[in-house]
ROKE-885839 format. One record per residue (C-alpha): residue number from 1; residue in three letters; x, y, z. Coordinates in pm, 1 decimal. Example, Ala and Ser with C-alpha at 12.3 -4.5 7.8 and 13.67 -1.06 7.14 Angstrom:
NODE  pos  code         X         Y         Z
NODE    1   ALA    1230.0    -450.0     780.0
NODE    2   SER    1367.0    -106.0     714.0
% end
This chain:
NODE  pos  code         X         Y         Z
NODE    1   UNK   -5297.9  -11142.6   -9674.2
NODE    2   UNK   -5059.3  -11431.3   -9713.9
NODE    3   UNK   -5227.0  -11792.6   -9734.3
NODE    4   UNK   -4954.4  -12088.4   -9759.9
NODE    5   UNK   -4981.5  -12292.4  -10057.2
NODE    6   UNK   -4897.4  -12606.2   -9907.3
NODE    7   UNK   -4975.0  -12808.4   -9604.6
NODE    8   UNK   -4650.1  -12772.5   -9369.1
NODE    9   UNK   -4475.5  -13114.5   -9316.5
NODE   10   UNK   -4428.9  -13239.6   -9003.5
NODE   11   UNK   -4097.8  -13258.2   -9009.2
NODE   12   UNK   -4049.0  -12898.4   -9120.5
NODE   13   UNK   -4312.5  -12790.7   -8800.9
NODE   14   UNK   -4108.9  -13029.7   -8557.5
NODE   15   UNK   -3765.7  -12911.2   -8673.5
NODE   16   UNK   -3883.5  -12524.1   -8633.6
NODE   17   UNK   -4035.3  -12617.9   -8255.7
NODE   18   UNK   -3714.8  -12793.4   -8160.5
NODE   19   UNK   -3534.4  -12488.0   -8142.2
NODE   20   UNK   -3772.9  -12338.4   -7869.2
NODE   21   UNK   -3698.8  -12659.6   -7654.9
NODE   22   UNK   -3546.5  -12574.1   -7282.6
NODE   23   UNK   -3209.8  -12536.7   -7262.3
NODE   24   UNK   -3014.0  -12551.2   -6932.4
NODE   25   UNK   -2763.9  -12243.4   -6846.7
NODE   26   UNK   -2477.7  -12251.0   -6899.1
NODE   27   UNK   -2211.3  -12216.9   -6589.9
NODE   28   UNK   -1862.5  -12115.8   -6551.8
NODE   29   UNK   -1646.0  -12088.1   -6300.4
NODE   30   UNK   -1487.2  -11780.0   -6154.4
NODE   31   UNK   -1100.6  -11643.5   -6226.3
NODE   32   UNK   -1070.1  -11534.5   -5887.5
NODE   33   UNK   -1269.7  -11783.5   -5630.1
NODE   34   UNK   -1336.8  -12025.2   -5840.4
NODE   35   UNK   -1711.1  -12072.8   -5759.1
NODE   36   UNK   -1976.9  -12172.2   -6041.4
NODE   37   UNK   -2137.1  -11864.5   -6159.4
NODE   38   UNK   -2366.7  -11794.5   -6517.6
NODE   39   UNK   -2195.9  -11644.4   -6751.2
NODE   40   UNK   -2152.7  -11205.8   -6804.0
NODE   41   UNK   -2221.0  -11166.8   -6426.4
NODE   42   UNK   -2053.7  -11066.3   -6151.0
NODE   43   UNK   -1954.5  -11315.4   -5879.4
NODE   44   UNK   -2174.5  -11321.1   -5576.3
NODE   45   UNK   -1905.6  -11460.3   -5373.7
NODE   46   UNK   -1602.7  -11261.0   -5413.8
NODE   47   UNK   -1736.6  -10949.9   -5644.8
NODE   48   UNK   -1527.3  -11047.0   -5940.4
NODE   49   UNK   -1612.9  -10979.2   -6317.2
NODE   50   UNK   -1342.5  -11018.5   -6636.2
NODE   51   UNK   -1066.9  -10955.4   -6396.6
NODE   52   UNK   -1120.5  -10647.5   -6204.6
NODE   53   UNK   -1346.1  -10611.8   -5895.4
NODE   54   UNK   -1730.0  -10429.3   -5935.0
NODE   55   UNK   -1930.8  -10532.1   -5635.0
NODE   56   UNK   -1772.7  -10476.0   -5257.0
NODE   57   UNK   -1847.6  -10796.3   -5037.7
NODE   58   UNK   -1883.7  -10744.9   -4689.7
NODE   59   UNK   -1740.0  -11077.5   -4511.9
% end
């Protein structure tokens, strides 16, 4: 079984934790309506997705 050899600094703990620190997404905005949507999804509002529309919206 592995045992570490040395004690862990804390700067080498803190700088591995940082990187499972919250983010907020990230939003774009839609080619077609122009609305804020995440990114690789289809538009709620006007069914839009790279260009070509895959969801029918009933207005």
């Amino acid at each position: 079984m592995g045992v570490p050899k040395r004690k862990t600094s804390k700067m080498r703990l803190r700088t591995r934790k940082a990187s499972h620190r919250w983010h907020a997404p990230l939003l774009n905005k839609c080619a077609q309506c122009g609305s804020t949507i995440a990114s690789h999804t289809a538009c709620p509002s006007c069914g839009y997705y790279k260009g070509r529309q895959v969801l029918s919206i009933n207005a």
